[in-house]
Every structure is written in C-alpha cells, then in structure tokens.
N, C-alpha and C positions, 0 to 999 in steps of 0.2 A: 025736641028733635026726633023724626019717627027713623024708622031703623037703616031705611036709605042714607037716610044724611048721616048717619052715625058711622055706618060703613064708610063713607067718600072721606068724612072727617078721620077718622082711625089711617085710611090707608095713607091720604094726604101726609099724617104726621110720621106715616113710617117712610113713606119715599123721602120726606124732607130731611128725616135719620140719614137715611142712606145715602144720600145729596152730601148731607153735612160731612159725613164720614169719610164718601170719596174726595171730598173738595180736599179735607184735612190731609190724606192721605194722598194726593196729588200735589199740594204746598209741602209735603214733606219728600217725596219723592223729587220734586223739583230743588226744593234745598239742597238735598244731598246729590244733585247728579253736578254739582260742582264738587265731586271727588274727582280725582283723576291717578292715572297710573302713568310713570315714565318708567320706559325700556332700557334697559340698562346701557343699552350703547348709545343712549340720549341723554339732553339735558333739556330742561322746559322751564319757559318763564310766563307770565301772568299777563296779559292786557286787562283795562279795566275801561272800557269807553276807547281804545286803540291808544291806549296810554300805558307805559310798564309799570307794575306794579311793585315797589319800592325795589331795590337791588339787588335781591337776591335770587338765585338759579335752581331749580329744586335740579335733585339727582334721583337714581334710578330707586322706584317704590312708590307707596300712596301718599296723595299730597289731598288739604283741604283749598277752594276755593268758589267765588261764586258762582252761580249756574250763569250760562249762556242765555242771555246777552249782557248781561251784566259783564262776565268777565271770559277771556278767550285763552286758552292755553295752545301756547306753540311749541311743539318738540325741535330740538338741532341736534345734530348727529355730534355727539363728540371726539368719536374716533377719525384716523384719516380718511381722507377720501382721495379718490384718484381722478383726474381727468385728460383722456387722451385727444390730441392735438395730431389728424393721420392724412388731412387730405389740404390742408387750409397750405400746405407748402409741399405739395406730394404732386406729379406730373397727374394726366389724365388717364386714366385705362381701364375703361369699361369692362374691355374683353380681357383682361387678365393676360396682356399679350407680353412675350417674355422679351428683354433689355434686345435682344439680336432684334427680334421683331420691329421694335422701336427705334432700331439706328438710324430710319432715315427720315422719320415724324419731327417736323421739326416744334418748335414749344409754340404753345396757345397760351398767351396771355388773359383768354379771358376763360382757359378751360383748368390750364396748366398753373400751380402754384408754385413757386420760386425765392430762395434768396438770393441777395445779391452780396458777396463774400466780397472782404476789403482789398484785394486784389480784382477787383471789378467779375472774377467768375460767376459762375452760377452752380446751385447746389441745390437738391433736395433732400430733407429730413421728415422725420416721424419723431415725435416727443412724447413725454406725459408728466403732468402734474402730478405730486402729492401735497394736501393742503388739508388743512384743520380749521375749522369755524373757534375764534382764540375768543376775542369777544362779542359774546352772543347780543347785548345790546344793540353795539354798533350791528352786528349782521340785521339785527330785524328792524331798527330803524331805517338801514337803508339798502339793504337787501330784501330780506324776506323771507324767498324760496331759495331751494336745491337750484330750481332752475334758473332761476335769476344771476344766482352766485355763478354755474356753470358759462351764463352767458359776461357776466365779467370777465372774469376767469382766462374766457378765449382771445374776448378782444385785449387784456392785458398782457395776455403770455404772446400774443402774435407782436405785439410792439416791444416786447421784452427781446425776444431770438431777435427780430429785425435789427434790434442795436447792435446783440451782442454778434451775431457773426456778421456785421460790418466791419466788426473790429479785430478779425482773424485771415488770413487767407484759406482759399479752396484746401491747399496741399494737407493742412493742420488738419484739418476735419475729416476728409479723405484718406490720405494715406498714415497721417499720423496720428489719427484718432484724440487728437486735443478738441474736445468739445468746449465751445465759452458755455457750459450750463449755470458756471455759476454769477455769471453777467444775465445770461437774459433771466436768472431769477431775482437780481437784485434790482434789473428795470422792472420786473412785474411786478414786485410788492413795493414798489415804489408807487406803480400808478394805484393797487388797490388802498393803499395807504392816501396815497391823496382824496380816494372813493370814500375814507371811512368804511369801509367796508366787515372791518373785524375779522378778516380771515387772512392767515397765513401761509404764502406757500412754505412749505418743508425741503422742496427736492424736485429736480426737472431733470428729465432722464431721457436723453437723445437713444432711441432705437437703431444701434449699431448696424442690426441686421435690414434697416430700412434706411441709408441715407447715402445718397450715389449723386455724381455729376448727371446731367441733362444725357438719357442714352444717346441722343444725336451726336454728341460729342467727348463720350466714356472710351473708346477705343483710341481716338486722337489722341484724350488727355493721358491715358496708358500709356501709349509710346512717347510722348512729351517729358513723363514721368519717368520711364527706362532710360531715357535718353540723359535724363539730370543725373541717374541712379550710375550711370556707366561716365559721365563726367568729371563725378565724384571719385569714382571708383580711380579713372586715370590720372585726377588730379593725385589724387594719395599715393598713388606709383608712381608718378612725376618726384611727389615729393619722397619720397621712400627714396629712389634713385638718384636723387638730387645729394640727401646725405650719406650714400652709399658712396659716391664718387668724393665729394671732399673729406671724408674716414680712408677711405683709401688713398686720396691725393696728400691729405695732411695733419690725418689725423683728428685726435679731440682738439688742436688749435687752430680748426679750418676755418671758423667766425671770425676768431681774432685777429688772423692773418688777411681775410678777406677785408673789413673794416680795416686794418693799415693799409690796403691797396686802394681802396676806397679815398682815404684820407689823401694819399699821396696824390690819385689822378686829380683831386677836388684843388691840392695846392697847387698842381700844375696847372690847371686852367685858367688860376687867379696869378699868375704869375710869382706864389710867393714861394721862390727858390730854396729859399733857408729855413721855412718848414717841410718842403719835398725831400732838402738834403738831410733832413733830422731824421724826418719818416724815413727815406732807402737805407740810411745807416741802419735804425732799430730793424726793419725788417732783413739786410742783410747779417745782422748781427742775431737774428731771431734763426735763421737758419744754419748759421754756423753752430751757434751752441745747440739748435736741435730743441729751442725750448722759449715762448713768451715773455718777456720780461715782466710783468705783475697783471694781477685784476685791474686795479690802479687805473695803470696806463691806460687799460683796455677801455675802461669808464670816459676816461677822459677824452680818446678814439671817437666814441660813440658820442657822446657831447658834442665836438666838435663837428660831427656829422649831422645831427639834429639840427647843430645852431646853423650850418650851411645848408642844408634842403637842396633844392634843386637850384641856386641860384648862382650863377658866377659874376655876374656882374654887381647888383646891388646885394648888402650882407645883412642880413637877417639881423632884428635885435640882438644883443647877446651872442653874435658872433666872434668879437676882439677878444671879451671875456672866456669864450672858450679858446680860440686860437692861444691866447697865452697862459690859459692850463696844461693844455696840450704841449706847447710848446718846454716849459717847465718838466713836467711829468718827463718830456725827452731826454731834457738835459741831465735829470735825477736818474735817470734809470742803471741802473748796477748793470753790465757786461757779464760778471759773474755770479751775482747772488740773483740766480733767475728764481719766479715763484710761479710763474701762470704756466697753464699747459704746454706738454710737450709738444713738438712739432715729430709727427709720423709718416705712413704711411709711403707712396711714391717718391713726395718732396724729400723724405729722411734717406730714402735707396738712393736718390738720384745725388743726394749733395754728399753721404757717404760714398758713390763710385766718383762722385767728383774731385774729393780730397783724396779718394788712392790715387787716382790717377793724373794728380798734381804730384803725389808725396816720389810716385811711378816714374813719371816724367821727371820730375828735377833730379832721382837717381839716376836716370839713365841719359841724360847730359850731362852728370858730375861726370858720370865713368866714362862718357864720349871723349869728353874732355881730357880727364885724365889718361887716358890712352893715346888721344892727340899729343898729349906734352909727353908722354913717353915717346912716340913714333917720331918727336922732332928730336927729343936727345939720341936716338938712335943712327934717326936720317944722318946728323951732322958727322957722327962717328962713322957711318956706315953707308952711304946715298943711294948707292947701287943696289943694295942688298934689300934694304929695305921698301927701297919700289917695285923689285921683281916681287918681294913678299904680297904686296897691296895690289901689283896687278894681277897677282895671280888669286887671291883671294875675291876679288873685284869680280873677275871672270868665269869662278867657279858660282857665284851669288848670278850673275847673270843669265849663266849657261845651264841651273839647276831646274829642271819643270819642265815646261812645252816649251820649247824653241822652236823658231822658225829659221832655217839656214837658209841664206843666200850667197850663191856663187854667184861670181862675176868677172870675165875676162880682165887680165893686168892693164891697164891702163887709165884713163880717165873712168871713174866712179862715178856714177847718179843714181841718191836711193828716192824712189817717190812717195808718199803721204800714205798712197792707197794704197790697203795689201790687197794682196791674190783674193779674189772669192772662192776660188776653189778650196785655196789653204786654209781659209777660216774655218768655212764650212765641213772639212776634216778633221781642222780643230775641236770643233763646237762637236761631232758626232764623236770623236774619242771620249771626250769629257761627257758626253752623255752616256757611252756605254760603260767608263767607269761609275759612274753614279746609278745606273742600273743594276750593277756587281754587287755594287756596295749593299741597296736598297734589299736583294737577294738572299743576301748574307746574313744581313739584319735580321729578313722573316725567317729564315732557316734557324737560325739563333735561337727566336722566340717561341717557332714551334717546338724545338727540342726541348 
C-alpha cells in the first residue's frame, strides 16, 4: 500500500473512532434524557406507548424514565386552582356603562346572561371555583390538559348555579345574601364525577360585589322591597298594639279570656245552650274573683276550639270528645281555688268601680229606705208637720242652681214644652262665663 492509501486508510479508521465515539455518546445521552424534574407545586406520572406507567405519581425532584418516545412524562398541578365564571350569567356592557345608565336597556337574550330564581325572577351573578386535580389517572385519562379541565369545569359549574338558584328566591340572594353555593357545588361535582374526571371542586364563591337584579328592573324591585320592608315594619306595630290593648284591657289573662269568648260565641251558634251556660258562668265567675280558673281548663278551651274550626254546621272528627272535656273541666272547676292568670288591667278597674257602685247603691237604698220608714212613723204621729218638712226640703233641692222663674197672672195656668230662647241662651252665656272664671283661676294658680 503506497503512502496515499496509507493515509486514506489511517484517517478512515480515526473518523470511524470518532463515529463510534459520538454514536456511543449519543445512545448515552439519549438514555439519560429520560430523567426528568417535577416542580414542586406538581405531580408527574409516566406514559409508556400513551399507556400509564404502573401506579404510582412521582413528587416534586429528579425522577428516572425512558426517553421520548418510548415514554411521556405529564406534570399536574397539585395545589388549588381557581376558576372564574364573570360573564356566562353577567348582563351585557361593553362600554362600562354604570346601572342608572342601563335602567331602561332592556335584556338580550342572546347578548345578556341570566338566572332564573325559584320565584320566576331574574338575577345576575359573578362566581369562582376552587378545585384540586384529586386523581391524577382519572384527570389524564380523561381530561388531559389545564384547558380541557377549565372547559369542563364551565360547562359543569353553569348547570350546577342553574339548579341551585332555582331553588332559592330573588329576595334570598339579593337582599338577604343567602347564596345556594353549596348546591350548585354539589350539582357540579356531580356532573364531573359522572365525567370521571378526577378533579374536585373545594368551594364556589358567589361575588357579592357583582350580583344585582336585571338594572331595567333594580329600582322597581327596591321599592317592591321597601314596600314589604314597611309592611313588616306595620305588621309588628299592629302586632305590638294589639297586645298593648289586651295588657291593658285584661291583663296577662287576655288569651284565656278571649278563647272563653270564643268558646262561648262557637256554642251559641250550634245551639248548644248548656255549654254557653257553662262558659258565661266560668267567664262571669273569672271576673268576679279577678282571676282564671286553671291552665287545665284553658287547654281544654283551646281543644275544643281546634276540634270546632270554622264549622257550625257539620262537627269535625273529635269534636264530642272535646266538647265533653270541655264540658267536664267546667263542671270541676273550683270558684275559689283559682290557679291560672290574674285578670287586670280595664276589665279589673271597670268590674272593681262596678262592685262599689253596687256595694254604693244598695247603701244608699237601705238608708232611702230607712228614712222612708222613719218619715212614715213620723207622718202618722205628726202628718202636717212632716209634709211642710218634705215640701220645704223638696223646694229648697229644686230652687238651688239656675232657676228659671215664671210669673203668671191668677187664673187658669198653661206651661208650654218650649222654653224662651232668649232665657236659655242667657243661661248657656252665665254658665259660660263662669267656666271662664274658673279656667282663669286655674292659670293664675299654676303660674304663681
């Protein structure tokens, strides 16, 4: 071989060196570029042919596996992730135009996004998921990507809210800040669970500062809203007022004695006399002594009003059964060993001035009386004497006040019906400037 060929041969074997060397050193470098690093806020698992690579998840640091194509590594986030949900139920408003602006736009259903709340209103909201990728298998068999999951995600959480606030009214969500969030999260991982999907929502959190009735109809629903607010308000002063007058008419017994009234109009209507008569006795017997005769009875009142309802003609199941508790309880009831609430207030003043002025009155017919029967053992002894005493006493009781005197020539008398108007009207002006006098007196009094 002359020196040509010696040369060609020499270089040949060192290029095929160095051939050899990088192939070596390319099958090595290709070996190992199946290392991989996961980030610490990830987890990564193995394809091997789009197949996973037996069960297990590496965590965050260097993992061995085979080089691509042979085998595929996918990172999944393990921490939470958020996903916000701002316009898929959010009116339309390019220009940023503010609620007054918008009061008289009316909605676009194919611009404008809307619920429809279980009182048939309409509402709009801003939400946002938080959600965890839980099992990473399920995610990559049937998810995949970030984006994949976020387009589940939307279309699950939009049929989740849809349920849950069908099943609230407007006012809840609006004025009374009851959000269903934890319905429309229980519909959404309901649907991603049927997805297999492996990802969990955690939490769905309705934007307070983003969720208003339709503007077209927010200043309406405000004064709709006052309106119940001030209804309220009267109803409670109704009711206030309401036991403000029976505390005052009767005291802490104003129930119980009502329900006896009750009781009684209920036997009168049915004709049944001799429980009306039961009832007026205990109730006049309830104001005499000033006091209920037991809880007892009162129970058995109320029973009996249950078992009658509104009905006078035909009687409710278990109506006899109560009428002759009822009836019973009356007849048991002690006059004097009272136990249920006192009877107060008006009814107590008015049945107290009642009994002076019985105890008042029958005094002052004894002593009428008794001075009648003295004036006749008198008269018989004395006849003359004692009628001058009586007409003259008679006369001075008559003649004492305003009097009106009429002369009248001797002869035939005729008084007529009608007085003078002049003389009334005399009348009526004395009596008015004494009560001016008086009224005078009084201020002068109070200012000294």
């Amino acid at each position: 071989m002359d020196a040509a060929q010696q040369s060609l041969a020499d270089a040949l074997r060192v290029s095929f060196t160095v051939l050899k060397f990088v192939m070596v050193l390319l099958v090595v470098v290709y070996v190992f570029s199946g290392i991989f690093r996961v980030d610490e806020q990830n987890r990564a698992v193995r394809l091997r042919f789009g197949e996973l690579v037996g069960q297990a998840e590496y965590g965050p640091g260097w993992h061995f596996g085979l080089p691509f194509p042979l085998e595929e590594v996918i990172q999944v986030p393990r921490n939470t992730q958020t996903y916000r949900i701002d316009k898929t139920f959010w009116y339309d408003n390019p220009d940023n135009r503010t609620p007054e602006q918008l009061a008289f736009q009316p909605i676009d259903p194919i611009k404008d996004g809307f619920l429809i709340t279980g009182d048939t209103n309409i509402v709009h909201v801003q939400f946002e998921l938080s959600y965890i990728i839980e099992d990473i298998q399920l995610y990559i068999e049937n998810v995949g990507t970030l984006e994949k999951a976020e387009e589940l995600l939307h279309t699950a959480a939009q049929r989740g809210m849809l349920h849950a606030v069908a099943s609230v009214s407007v006012d809840a969500i609006v004025n009374q800040g009851r959000y269903p969030t934890q319905e429309a999260l229980s519909k959404t991982q309901q649907v991603l669970d049927a997805l297999r999907t492996g990802i969990t929502v955690q939490q769905v959190l309705i934007d307070r500062e983003n969720q208003s009735m339709p503007p077209a109809v927010r200043n309406a629903y405000v004064e709709v809203t006052n309106a119940q607010a001030d209804k309220a308000t009267a109803i409670e002063s109704a009711r206030q007022e309401y036991d403000r007058v029976l505390n005052d008419t009767a005291g802490a017994a104003h129930d119980e004695l009502y329900r006896l009234i009750l009781a009684y109009d209920d036997a009168l209507q049915r004709g049944d006399d001799d429980l009306a008569g039961l009832i007026q006795a205990e109730i006049s017997e309830a104001f005499k002594q000033q006091q209920i005769a037991s809880s007892e009875l009162d129970e058995k009142v109320a029973q009996y009003l249950d078992a009658a309802g509104d009905k006078t003609e035909e009687q409710s199941p278990g109506f006899d059964t109560a009428r002759t508790g009822l009836v019973e309880a009356l007849q048991e009831a002690d006059p004097e060993g009272r136990t249920g609430p006192r009877v107060s207030g008006e009814a107590s003043s008015t049945i107290s001035d009642a009994l002076a002025f019985q105890t008042t009155s029958v005094e002052q017919a004894l002593q009428r009386l008794k001075n009648f029967n003295s004036y006749i053992e008198q008269y018989r002894e004395h006849p003359l004497l004692i009628t001058h005493e009586l007409w003259h006493a008679s006369r001075e009781r008559v003649l004492t006040g305003m009097v009106e005197t009429i002369y009248t020539p001797t002869g035939q008398l005729r008084i007529l019906d009608t007085r003078d108007p002049d003389v009334v009207q005399e009348i009526a002006a004395f009596q008015m400037q004494l009560r001016q006098e008086q009224a005078q007196r009084e201020a002068d009094e109070q200012r000294r």
